[in-house]
VOGU-3710 file (C-alpha; in Angstrom, 3 decimals, decimal comma):
1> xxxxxxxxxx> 47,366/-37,993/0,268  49,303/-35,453/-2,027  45,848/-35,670/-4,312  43,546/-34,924/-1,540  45,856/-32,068/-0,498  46,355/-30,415/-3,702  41,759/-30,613/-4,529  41,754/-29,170/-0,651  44,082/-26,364/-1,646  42,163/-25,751/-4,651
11> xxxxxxxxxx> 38,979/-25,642/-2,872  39,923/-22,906/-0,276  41,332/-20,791/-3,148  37,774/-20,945/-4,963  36,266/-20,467/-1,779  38,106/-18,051/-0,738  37,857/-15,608/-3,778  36,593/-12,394/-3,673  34,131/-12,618/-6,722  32,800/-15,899/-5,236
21> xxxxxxxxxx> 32,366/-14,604/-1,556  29,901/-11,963/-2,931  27,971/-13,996/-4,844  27,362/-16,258/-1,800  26,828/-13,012/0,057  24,572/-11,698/-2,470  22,703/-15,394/-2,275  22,416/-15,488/1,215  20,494/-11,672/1,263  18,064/-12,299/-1,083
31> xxxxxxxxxx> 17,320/-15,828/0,641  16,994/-13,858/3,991  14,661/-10,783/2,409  12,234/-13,441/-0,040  11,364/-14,988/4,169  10,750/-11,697/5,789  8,730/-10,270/3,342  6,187/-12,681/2,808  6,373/-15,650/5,220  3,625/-17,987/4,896
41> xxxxxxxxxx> 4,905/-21,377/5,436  3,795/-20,858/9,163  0,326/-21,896/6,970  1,270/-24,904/5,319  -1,236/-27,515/4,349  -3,650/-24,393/3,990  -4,640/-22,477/0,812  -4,029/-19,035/1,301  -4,194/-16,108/-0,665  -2,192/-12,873/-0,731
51> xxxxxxxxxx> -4,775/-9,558/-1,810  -4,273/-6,366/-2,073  -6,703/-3,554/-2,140  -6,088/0,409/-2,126  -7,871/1,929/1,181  -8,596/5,709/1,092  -7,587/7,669/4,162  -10,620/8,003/6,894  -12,638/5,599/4,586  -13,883/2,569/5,293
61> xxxxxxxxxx> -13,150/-0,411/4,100  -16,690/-2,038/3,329  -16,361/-4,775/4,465  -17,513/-6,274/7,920  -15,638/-9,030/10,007  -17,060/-11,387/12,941  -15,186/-13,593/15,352  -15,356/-17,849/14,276  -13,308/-19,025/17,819  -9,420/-17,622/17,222
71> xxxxxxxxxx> -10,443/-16,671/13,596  -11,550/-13,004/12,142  -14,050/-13,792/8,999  -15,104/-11,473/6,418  -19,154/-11,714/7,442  -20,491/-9,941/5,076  -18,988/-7,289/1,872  -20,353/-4,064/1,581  -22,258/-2,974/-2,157  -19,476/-0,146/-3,664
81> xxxxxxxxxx> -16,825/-0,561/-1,102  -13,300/-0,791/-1,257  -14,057/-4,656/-0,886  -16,612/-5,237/-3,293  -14,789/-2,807/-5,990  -11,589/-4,612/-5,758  -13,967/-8,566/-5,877  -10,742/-9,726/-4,079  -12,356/-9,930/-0,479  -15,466/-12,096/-0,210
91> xxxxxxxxxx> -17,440/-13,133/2,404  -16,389/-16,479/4,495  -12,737/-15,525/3,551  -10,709/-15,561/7,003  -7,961/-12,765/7,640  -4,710/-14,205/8,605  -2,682/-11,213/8,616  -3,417/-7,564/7,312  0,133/-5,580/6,342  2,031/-8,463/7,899
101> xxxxxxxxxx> -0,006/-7,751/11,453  -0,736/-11,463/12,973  -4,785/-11,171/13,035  -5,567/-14,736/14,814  -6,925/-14,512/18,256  -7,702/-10,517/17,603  -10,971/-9,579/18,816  -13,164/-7,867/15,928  -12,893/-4,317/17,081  -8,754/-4,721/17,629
111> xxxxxxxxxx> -9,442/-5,308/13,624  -11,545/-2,284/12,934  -9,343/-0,293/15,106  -6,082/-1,354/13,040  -8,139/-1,132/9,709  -9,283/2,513/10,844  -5,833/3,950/10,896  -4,316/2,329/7,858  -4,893/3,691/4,330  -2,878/2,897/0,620
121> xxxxxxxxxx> -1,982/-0,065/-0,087  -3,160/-2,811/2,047  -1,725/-6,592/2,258  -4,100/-9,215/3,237  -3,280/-12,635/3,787  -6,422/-15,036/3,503  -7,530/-18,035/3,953  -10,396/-18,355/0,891  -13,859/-19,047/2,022  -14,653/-22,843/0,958
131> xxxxxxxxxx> -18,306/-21,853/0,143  -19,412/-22,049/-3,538  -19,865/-18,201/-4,832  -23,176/-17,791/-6,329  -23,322/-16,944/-10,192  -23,764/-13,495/-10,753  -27,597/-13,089/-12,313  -28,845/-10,258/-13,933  -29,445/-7,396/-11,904  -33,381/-6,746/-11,353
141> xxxxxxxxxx> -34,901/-3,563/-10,286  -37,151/-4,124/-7,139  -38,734/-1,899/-4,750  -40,766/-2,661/-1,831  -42,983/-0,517/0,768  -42,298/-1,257/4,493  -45,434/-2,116/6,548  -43,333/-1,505/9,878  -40,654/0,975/11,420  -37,326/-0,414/11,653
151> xxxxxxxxxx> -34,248/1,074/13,422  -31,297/-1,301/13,414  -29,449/-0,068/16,496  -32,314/-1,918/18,072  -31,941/-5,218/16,560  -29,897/-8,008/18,138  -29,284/-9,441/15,605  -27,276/-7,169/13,014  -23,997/-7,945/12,723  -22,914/-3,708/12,053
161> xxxxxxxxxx> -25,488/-1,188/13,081  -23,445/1,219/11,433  -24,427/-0,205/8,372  -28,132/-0,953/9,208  -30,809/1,151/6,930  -33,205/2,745/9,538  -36,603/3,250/7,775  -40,511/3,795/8,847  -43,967/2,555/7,698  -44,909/3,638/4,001
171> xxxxxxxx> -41,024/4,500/3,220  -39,786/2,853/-0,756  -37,118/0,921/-0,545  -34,775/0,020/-3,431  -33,198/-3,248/-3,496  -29,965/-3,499/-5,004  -29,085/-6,939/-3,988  -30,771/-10,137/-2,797
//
């Protein structure tokens, strides 16, 4: 009993030390800051992927999302945007969280809204697209003439007007990407 007594008092005079107590202090702080700051075991069993990109006040992001159920997915990345500069946002990827913001279940324009208002550095957490990028080729020069007006705030089926390219019978288009 006397040798369980004497390790006990021991014990609580480590414990109990001043130089000790702040390292355990000190230990427990850093534990607690390392979960709030980047928190992504709520995704385990996924492969996600923490980007960051520099966003330009009042400039857009160039990049366009769509709704997959719950999810927001990058549909499509826009030619010399913040997006396509930075090759860290590509198309398929699904948002998880933008500057620690939940994004699941967000209708797209909640997104654009939020993106429209935020500039500097921006945090995205992704989920990477699972499609197979294609192999960059070498860039050809190709132009074509349209045989028929188009305006794309009348078609159905474009996924960002904004970013539609209106043009008219006889105009020269330049192709930049295929």
């Amino acid at each position: 009993q006397s040798s369980q007594h004497k390790e006990g008092l021991e014990l609580r005079v480590l414990l109990t030390n001043p130089h000790l107590q702040a390292l355990m202090q000190a230990h427990d702080n850093v534990a607690v800051q390392e979960i709030a700051e980047e928190n992504v075991s709520r995704y385990l069993g996924e492969t996600v992927k923490l980007v960051r990109l520099e966003k330009a006040k009042d400039t857009p992001l160039g990049a366009t999302v769509r709704n997959d159920n719950d999810s927001v997915v990058v549909s499509r990345v826009v030619k010399g945007g913040a997006a396509e500069r930075s090759g860290l946002l590509g198309e398929g990827d699904e948002i998880l969280e933008i500057n620690g913001i939940s994004i699941r279940g967000k209708h797209i324009n909640e997104v654009h809204d939020l993106l429209q208002v935020m500039h500097g550095t921006l945090t995205f957490l992704l989920i990477p697209s699972s499609q197979v990028k294609p192999t960059p080729h070498r860039q050809t020069v190709m132009h074509v003439r349209a045989y028929f007006d188009y305006d794309p705030s009348d078609d159905p089926f474009v996924p960002c007007r904004e970013l539609g390219l209106s043009f008219q019978r006889g105009d020269i288009l330049h192709v930049i990407s295929q």
